[in-house]
N, C-alpha and C positions, 0 to 999 in steps of 0.2 A: 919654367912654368908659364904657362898661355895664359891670357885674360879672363877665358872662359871657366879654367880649372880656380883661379885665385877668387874670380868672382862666386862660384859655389864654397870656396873654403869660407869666404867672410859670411855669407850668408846661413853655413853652418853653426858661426862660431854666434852669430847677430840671435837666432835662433837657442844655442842653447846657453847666453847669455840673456835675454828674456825670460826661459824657465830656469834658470837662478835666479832671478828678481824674483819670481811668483813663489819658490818653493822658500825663500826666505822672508817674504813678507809673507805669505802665511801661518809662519814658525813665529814669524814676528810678533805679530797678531794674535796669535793664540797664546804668547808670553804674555802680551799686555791684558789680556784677559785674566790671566792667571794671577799676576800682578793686581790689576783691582779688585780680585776674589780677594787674593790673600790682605789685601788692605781693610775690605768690609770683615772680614774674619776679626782682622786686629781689631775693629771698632764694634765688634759684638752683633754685627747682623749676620741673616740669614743669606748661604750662597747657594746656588744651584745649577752650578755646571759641575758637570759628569766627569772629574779630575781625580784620579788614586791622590795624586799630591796636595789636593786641596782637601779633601778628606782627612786626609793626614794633618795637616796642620790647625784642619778645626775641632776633630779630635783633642789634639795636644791643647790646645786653646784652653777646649774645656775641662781638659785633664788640670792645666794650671789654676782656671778658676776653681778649681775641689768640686767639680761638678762630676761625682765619680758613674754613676751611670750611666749619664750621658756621653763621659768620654768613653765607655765600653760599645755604648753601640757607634759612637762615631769611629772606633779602631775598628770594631766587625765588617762595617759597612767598606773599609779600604781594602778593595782587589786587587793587587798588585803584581798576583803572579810568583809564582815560586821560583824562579830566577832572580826575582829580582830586590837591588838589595833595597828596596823602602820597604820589602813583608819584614826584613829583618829589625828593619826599626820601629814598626810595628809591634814586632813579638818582643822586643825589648821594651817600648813604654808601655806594654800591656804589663808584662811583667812586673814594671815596676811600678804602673798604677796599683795592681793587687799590694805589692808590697806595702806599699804607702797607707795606703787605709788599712791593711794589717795593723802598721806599727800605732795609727791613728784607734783604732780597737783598742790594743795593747795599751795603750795611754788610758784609756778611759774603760780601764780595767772589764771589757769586753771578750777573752781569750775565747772562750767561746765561737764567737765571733772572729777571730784574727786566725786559728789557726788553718782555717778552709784555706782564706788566703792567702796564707804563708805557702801552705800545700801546690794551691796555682800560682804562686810568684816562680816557686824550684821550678816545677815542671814547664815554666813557660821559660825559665832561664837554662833548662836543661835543652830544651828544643833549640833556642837560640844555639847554644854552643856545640848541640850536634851539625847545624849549618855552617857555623861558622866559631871555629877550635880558638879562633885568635882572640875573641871578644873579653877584654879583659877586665872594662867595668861587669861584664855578665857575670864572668868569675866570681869577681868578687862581691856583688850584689846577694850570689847563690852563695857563696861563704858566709857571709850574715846574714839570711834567712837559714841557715843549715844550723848556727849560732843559735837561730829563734825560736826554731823546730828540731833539734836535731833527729836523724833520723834511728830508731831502734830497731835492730831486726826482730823478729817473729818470735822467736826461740828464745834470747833474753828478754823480750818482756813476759813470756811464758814464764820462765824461772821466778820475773819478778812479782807476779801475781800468785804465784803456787809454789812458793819455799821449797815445798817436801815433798817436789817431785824435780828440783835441782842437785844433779848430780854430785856438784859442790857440796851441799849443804849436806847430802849423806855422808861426805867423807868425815864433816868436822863432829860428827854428830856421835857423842860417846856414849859407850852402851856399857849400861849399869850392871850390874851384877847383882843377884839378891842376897840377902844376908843369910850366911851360916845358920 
């Protein structure tokens, strides 16, 4: 190898050795960003950079504080992308925010109340586990709201509203005879 051809390789290598400094301290950077987001988050201020992840964890924020509508629009407001897997954690602490102020209903003999949200906790844990089959607290999350709500099909609670148009209930139903 000539002087000329080594002199261009280093200067190749000098070059895309500089954009790896740049493409890593910009990554850097936009960590440490994210970093003192999620620090003012933990301290209960307001953040405003444009972050699915930082959404997510002010959400949850306020989901731990029992700050229940507000963690619903802070879950709405994360875009994340149907790929990707923070929707999924998403669709699971929505899920189980509804649950939770269901059972908090439920407590304070509200049913009324608790069963809408029993209703969106399944279906938000049904969605989860069409995405992803493996999710095993989902399972069983949606096992004790199935528990809370169970579900009845159409046709038995028809029966049980209307006796004596259940097929059942004609069979056991003895037929008198009049007297001699």
């Amino acid at each position: 190898m000539d002087w000329r051809t080594a002199d261009r390789l280093i200067r190749w290598l000098a070059v895309l050795a500089v954009a790896a400094v740049v493409y890593d301290g910009y990554h850097l950077l936009r960590a440490s960003q994210v970093n003192r987001a999620l620090a003012n988050i933990e301290a209960g201020e307001e953040v405003d950079i444009d972050h699915p992840r930082l959404r997510f964890a002010r959400a949850f924020a306020l989901q731990q504080d029992g700050k229940f509508e507000e963690a619903l629009e802070g879950y709405a407001a994360v875009d994340a992308g149907d790929g990707d897997p923070l929707q999924l954690e998403v669709e699971y602490n929505l899920a189980n925010l509804y649950f939770r102020r269901a059972l908090h209903f439920r407590d304070n003999d509200a049913d009324d109340l608790a069963l809408p949200l029993i209703e969106l906790a399944k279906e938000s844990y049904r969605e989860l586990l069409r995405a992803d089959s493996g999710n095993w607290s989902a399972k069983y999350n949606l096992e004790l709201a199935l528990r809370l709500a169970p579900e009845v099909e159409l046709e038995e609670a028809e029966e049980e509203r209307n006796p004596e148009h259940n097929p059942r209930a004609a069979a056991g139903i003895q037929v008198r005879k009049p007297l001699p």
